[in-house]
C-alpha positions as semicolon CSV with decimal commas, in nm:
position;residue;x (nm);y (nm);z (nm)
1;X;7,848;8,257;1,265
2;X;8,046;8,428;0,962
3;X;8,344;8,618;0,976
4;X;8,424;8,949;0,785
5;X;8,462;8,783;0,462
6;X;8,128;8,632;0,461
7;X;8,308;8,339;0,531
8;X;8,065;8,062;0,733
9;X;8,229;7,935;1,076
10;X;8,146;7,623;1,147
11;X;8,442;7,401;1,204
12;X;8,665;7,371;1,528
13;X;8,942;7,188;1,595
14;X;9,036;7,126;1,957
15;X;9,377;7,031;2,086
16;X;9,356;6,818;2,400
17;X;9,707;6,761;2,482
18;X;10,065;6,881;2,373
19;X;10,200;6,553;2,390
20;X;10,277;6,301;2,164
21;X;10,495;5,950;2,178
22;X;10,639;6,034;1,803
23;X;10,871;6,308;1,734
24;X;10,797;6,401;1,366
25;X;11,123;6,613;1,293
26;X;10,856;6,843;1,116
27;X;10,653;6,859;1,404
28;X;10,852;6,868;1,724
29;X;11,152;7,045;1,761
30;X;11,429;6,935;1,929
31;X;11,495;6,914;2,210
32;X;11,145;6,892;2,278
33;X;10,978;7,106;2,474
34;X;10,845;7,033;2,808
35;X;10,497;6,983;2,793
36;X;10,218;7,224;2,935
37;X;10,166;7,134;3,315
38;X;9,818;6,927;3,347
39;X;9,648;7,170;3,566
40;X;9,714;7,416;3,266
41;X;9,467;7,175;3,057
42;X;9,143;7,256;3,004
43;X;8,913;6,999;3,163
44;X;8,646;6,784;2,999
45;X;8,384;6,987;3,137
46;X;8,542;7,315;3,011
47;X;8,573;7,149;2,663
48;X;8,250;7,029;2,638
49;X;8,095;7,374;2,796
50;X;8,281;7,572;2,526
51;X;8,174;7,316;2,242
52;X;7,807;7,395;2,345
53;X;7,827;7,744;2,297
54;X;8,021;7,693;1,998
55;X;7,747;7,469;1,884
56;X;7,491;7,759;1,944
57;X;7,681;7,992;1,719
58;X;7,710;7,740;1,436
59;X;7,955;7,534;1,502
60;X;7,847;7,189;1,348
61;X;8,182;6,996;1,261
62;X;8,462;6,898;1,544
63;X;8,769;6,775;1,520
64;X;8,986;6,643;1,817
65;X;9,377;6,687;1,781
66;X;9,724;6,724;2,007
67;X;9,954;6,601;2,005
68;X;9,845;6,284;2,016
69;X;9,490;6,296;2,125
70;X;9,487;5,965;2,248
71;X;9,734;6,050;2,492
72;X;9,515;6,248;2,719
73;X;9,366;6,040;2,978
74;X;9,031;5,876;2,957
75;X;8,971;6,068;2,595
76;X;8,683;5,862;2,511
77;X;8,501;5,991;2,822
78;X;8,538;6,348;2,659
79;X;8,384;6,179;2,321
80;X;8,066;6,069;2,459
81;X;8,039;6,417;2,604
82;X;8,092;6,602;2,308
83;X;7,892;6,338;2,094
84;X;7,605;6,449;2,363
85;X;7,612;6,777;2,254
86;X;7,301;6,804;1,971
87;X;7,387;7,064;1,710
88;X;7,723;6,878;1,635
89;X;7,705;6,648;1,338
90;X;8,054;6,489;1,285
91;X;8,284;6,428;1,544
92;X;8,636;6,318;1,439
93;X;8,950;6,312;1,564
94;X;9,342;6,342;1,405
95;X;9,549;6,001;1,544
96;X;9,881;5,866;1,493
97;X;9,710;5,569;1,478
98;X;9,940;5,352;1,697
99;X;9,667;5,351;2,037
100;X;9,399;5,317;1,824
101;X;9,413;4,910;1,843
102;X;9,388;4,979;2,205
103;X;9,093;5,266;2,179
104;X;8,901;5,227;1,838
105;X;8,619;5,021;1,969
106;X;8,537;5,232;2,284
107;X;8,567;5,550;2,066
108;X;8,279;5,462;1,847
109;X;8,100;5,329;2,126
110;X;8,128;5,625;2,231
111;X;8,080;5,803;1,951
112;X;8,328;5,883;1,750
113;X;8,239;5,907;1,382
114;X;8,560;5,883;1,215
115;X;8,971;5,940;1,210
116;X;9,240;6,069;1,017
117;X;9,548;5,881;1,041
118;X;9,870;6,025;0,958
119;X;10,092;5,836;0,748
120;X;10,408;5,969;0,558
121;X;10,567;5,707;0,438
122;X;10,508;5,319;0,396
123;X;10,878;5,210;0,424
124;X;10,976;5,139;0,786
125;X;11,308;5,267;0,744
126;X;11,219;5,569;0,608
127;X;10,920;5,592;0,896
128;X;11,195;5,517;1,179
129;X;11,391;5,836;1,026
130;X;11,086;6,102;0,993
131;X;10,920;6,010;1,363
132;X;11,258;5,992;1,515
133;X;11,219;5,616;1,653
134;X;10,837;5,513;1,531
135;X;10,734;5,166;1,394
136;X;10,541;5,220;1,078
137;X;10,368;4,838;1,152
138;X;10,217;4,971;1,454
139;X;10,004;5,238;1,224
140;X;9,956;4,948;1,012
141;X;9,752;4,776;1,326
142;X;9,592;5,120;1,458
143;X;9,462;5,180;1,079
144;X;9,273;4,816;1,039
145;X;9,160;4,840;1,460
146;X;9,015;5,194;1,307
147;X;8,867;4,982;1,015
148;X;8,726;4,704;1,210
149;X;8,575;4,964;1,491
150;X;8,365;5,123;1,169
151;X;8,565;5,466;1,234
152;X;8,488;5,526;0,882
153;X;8,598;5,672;0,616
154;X;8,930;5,620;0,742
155;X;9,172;5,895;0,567
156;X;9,525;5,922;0,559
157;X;9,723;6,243;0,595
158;X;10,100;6,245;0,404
159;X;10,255;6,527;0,442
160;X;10,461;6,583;0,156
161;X;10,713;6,844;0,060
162;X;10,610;6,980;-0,269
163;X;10,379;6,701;-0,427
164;X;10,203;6,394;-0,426
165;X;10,439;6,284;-0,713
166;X;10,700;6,269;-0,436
167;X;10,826;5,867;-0,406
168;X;10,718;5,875;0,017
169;X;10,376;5,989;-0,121
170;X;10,327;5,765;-0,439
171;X;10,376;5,501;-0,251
172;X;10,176;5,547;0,004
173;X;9,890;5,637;-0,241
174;X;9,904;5,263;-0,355
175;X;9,907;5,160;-0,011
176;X;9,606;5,336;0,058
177;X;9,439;5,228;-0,315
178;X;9,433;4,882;-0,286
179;X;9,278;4,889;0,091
180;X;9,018;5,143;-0,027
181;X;9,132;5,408;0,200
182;X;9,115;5,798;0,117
183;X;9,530;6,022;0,121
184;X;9,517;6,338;0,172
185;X;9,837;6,543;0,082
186;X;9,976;6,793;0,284
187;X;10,186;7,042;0,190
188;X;10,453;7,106;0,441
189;X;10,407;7,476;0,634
190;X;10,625;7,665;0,811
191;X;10,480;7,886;1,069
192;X;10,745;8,088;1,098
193;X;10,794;8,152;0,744
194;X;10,432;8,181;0,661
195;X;10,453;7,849;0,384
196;X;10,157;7,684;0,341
197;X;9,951;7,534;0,058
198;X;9,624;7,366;-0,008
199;X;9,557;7,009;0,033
200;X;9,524;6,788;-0,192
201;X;9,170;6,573;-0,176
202;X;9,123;6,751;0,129
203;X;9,010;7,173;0,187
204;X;9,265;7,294;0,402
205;X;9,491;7,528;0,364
206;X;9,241;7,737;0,106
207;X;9,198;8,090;0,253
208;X;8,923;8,169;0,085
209;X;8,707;7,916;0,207
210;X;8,825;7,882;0,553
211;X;8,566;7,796;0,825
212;X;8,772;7,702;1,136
213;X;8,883;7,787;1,429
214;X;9,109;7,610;1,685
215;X;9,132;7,579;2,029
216;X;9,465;7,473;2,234
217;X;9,474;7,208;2,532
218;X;9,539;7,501;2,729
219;X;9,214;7,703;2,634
220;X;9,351;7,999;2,390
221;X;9,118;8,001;2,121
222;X;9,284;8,099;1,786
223;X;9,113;8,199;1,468
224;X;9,369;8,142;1,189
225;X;9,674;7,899;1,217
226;X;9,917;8,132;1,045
227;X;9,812;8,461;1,278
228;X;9,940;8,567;1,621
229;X;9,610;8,626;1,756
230;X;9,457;8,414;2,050
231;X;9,189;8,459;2,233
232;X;9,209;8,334;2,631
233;X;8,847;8,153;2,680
234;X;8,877;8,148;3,047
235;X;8,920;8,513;3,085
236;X;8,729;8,626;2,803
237;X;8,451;8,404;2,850
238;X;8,269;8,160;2,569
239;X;8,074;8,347;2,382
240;X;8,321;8,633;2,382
241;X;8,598;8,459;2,276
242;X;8,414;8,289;2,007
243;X;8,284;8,598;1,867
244;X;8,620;8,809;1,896
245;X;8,771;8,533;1,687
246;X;8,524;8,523;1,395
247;X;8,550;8,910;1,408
248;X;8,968;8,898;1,391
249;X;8,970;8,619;1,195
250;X;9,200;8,711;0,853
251;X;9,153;8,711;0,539
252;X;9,457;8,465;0,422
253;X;9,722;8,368;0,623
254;X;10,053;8,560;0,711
255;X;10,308;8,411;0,986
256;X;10,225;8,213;1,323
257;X;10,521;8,301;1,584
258;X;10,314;8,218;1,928
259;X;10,246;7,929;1,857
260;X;10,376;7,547;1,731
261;X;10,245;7,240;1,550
262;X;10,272;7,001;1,821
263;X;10,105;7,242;2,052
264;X;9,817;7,332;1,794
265;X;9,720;7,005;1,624
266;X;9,811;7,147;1,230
């Protein structure tokens, strides 16, 4: 599946929840928003349904976000049926980390290949402050339960707000260097502004070799994270919706105004 730009399609990231049990000030506004109603949710079966015809237009590499993912009920159920599915090669998910001691070992079981943990700082004060409340120690735990589970590589997403020579993000680099884990940097974006950037040790965020598309937890299937456009799978259909959204799917990125991180998975 390619897009107007000749660009390959072959990457989807889907969001399985809105909710998460951080409050990233970047992330969630305040007051927070209440959450989509669970019979809005897409069920397993939907997910796994779409991800099959995905999977016969190309789609190789999927990525399970929120929210927290691991917040939606009985997640690793939806795993093993999406690790089922045969023309999918990685399977990965976006975590918080801190129910991963709880879930690591039943997510590889049931197949799971690996996670990205997000991590923005190291200091526990400074953690406290950016999730609004969060114990940095309890990432700690989910990123070794990740470790010990063989959810491998385990990387590590900073968001930073210019650079990785920021002191949050040096230091975390040296956290993550003498445990032999991978950071990626992440520029901060703002939807409504249209500010993004690419990031570093990592390929998002680079227009011109975009290859994803996204689905929200309540089935609107979008092809670019900084455009308007959505696509309604339910009403549209699988295949239709996946094919309307390679065919829309922009060049570069403008602004995102429908639409918010927490609701989206980033």
């Amino acid at each position: 599946m390619f897009d107007r730009f000749e660009r390959r399609i072959d990457y989807l990231r889907i969001s399985v929840t809105d909710r998460c049990n951080l409050a990233c000030a970047y992330c969630r506004p305040m007051p927070a928003p209440p959450p989509a109603p669970q019979e809005a949710l897409l069920s397993f079966e939907e997910i796994a349904a779409f991800a099959a015809c995905a999977a016969e237009l190309g789609i190789r590499k999927i990525r399970l976000t929120g929210g927290e993912p691991l917040l939606r009920r009985e997640i690793p159920v939806l795993v093993s049926m999406l690790s089922s599915i045969p023309k999918i090669a990685d399977l990965s998910m976006t975590t918080n980390g801190l129910l991963l001691p709880r879930f690591a070992a039943e997510l590889k079981a049931a197949g799971l290949r690996r996670v990205n943990v997000s991590l923005d700082t190291v200091d526990p004060e400074r953690f406290r402050d950016l999730t609004r409340g969060g114990d940095v120690r309890e990432v700690f735990f989910g990123i070794e339960a990740a470790l010990a589970a063989g959810l491998t590589p385990v990387k590590i997403n900073c968001v930073v707000a210019e650079s990785p020579a920021e002191p949050d993000a040096e230091a975390v680099s040296r956290w993550c260097s003498h445990r032999g884990l991978t950071p990626r940097f992440i520029p901060r974006m703002d939807l409504s502004e249209g500010r993004f950037g690419v990031v570093h040790g990592g390929t998002g965020g680079d227009c011109r070799r975009c290859n994803r598309l996204r689905l929200t937890s309540t089935g609107l299937l979008k092809p670019c994270l900084f455009d308007d456009l959505s696509l309604d799978i339910r009403a549209l259909g699988h295949r239709e919706a996946l094919l309307r959204a390679a065919a829309g799917k922009p060049e570069r990125g403008t602004l995102g105004t429908t639409h918010a991180f927490h609701s989206i998975g980033g």
